[in-house]
ZAMILUM-715237 format. One line per field, with one value per residue (C-alpha): residue number from 1; residue in three letters; x, y, z. Coordinates in nm, 4 decimals, decimal comma. Each point is the difference from the previous one (the first is absolute). Example, Ala and Ser with C-alpha at 12.3 -4.5 7.8 and 13.67 -1.06 7.14 Angstrom:
BEGIN
pos	(1	2)
code	(ALA	SER)
east	(1,2300	0,1370)
north	(-0,4500	0,3440)
up	(0,7800	-0,0660)
//
This chain:
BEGIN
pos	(1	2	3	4	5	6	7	8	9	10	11	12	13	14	15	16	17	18	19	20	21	22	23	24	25	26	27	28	29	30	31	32	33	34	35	36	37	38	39	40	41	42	43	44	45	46	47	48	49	50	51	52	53	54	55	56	57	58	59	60	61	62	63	64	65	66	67	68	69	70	71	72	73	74	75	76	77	78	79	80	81	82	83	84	85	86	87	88	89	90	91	92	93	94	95	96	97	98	99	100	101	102	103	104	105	106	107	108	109	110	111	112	113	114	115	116	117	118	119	120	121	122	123	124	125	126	127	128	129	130	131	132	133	134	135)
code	(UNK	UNK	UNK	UNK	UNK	UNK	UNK	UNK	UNK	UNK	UNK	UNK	UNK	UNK	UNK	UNK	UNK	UNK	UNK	UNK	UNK	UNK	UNK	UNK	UNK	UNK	UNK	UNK	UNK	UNK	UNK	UNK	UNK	UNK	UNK	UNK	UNK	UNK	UNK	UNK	UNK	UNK	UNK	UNK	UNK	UNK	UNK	UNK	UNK	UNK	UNK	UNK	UNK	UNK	UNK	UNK	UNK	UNK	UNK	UNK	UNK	UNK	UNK	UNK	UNK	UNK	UNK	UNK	UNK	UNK	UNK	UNK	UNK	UNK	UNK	UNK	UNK	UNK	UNK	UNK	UNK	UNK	UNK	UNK	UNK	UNK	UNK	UNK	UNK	UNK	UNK	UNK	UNK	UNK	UNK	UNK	UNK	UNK	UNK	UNK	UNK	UNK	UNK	UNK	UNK	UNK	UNK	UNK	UNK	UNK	UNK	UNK	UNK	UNK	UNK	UNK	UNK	UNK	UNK	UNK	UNK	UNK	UNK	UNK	UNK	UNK	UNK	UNK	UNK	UNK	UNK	UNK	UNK	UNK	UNK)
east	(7,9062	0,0253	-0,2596	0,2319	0,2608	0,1331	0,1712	0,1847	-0,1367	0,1964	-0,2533	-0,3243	-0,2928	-0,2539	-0,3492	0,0734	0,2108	0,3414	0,2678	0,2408	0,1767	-0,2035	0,0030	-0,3037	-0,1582	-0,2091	-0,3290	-0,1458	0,0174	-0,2527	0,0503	0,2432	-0,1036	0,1834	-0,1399	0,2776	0,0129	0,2874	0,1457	0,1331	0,2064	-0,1644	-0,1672	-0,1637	-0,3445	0,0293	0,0252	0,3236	-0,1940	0,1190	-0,2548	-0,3615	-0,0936	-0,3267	-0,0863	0,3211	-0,1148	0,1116	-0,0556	0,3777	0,1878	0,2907	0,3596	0,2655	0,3335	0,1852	-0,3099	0,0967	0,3311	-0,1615	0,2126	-0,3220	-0,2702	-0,2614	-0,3485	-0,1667	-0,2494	-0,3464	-0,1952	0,1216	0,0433	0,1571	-0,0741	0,3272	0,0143	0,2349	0,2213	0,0680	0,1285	0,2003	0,1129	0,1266	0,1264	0,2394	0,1396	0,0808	-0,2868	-0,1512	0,1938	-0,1039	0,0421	-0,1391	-0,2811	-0,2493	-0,0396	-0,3143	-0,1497	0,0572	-0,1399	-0,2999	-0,0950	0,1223	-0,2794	-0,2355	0,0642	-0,0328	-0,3154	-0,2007	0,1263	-0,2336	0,1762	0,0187	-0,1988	-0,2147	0,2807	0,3046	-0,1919	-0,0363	0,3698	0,1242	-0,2861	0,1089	0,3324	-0,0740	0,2581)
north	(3,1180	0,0510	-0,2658	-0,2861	0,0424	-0,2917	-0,1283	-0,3051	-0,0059	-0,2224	-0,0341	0,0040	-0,1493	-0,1864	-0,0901	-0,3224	0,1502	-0,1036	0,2490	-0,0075	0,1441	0,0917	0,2525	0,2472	0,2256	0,3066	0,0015	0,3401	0,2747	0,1692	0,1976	-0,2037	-0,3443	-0,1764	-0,2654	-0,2729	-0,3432	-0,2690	-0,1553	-0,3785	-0,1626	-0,3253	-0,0316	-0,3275	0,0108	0,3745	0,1315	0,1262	0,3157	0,3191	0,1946	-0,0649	-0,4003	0,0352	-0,3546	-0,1933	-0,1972	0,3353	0,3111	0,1444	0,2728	-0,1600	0,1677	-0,1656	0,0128	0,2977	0,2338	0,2649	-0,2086	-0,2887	-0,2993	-0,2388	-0,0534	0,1789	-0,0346	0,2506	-0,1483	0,1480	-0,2516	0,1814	0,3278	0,1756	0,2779	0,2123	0,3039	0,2440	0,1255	-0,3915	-0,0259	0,2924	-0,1226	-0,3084	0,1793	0,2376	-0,3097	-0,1853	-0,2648	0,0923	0,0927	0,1379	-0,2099	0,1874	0,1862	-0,1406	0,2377	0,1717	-0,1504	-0,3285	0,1160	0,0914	-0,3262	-0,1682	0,2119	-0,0771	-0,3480	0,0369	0,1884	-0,3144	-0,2149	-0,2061	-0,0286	0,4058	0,1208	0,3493	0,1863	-0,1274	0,1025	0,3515	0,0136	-0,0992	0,2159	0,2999	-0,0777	-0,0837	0,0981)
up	(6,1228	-0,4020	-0,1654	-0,1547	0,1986	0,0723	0,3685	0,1247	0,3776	0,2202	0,2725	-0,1952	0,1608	-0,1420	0,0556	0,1799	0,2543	-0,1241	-0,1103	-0,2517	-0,2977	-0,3046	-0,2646	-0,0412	-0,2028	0,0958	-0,1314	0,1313	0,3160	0,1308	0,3353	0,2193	-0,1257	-0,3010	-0,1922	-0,0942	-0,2062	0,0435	-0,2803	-0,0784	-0,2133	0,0385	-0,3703	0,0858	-0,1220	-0,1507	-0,3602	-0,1492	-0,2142	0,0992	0,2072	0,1692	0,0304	0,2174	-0,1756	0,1879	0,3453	0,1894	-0,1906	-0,0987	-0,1755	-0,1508	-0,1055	-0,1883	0,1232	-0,0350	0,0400	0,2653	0,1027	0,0864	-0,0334	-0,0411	-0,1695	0,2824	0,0350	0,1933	0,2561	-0,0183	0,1836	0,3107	0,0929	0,2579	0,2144	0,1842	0,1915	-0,1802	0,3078	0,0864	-0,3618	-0,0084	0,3694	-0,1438	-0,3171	0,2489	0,1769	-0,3300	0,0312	-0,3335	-0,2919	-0,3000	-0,3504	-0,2423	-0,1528	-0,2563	-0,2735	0,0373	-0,3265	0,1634	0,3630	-0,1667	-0,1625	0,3708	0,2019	-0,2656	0,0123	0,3959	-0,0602	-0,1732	0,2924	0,1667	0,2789	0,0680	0,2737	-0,0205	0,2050	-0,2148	-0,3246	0,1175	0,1314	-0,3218	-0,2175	0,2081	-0,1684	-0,3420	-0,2128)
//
């Protein structure tokens, strides 16, 4: 999976067991792991700057609308991060669960992982997925 390419998953599953829709971004691949971030468009209690806001209440990467086709202002969530095998998401990219939105421009996937990177939520593992990855 390209770094900043970003999915609409319509069976993602989060942390708390539920499942749902949700838009993600790829943070970083190494091996047959991928390293993945949802993304909101609930800006309550998050700053409308363009880029890295690790001072907000959850640590964020924000993207005005229009960036990449998004039809939303979008923050990216890095207060959690998510771990998936990369033959269940091509599995689920073959039978039309995922679809692909768009790719960040690399520039801009850069200054995501980096923002990632400084996390404090990031655990030893992710930060090596997505160094392996740095573009």
């Amino acid at each position: 999976m390209k770094v900043g390419a970003i999915f609409f998953d319509t069976n993602f599953h989060f942390h708390d067991g539920e499942s749902g829709e949700k838009l993600f971004v790829v943070l970083g691949t190494k091996n047959s792991i991928t390293v993945v971030a949802k993304t909101t468009s609930s800006g309550y209690g998050k700053n409308i700057e363009y880029g890295c806001q690790p001072n907000d209440r959850f640590h964020n990467f924000y993207l005005p609308v229009n960036t990449c086709y998004l039809k939303k202002n979008t923050w990216i969530c890095l207060d959690e991060f998510y771990e998936v095998n990369n033959n269940e998401l091509l599995q689920k990219k073959f039978t039309s669960v995922i679809r692909h939105i768009c790719d960040l421009d690399t520039c801009l996937a850069k200054e995501l992982q980096n923002c990632a990177l400084i996390s404090e939520d990031i655990s030893m593992r992710q930060e090596k997925l997505i160094n392996n990855s740095l573009l």
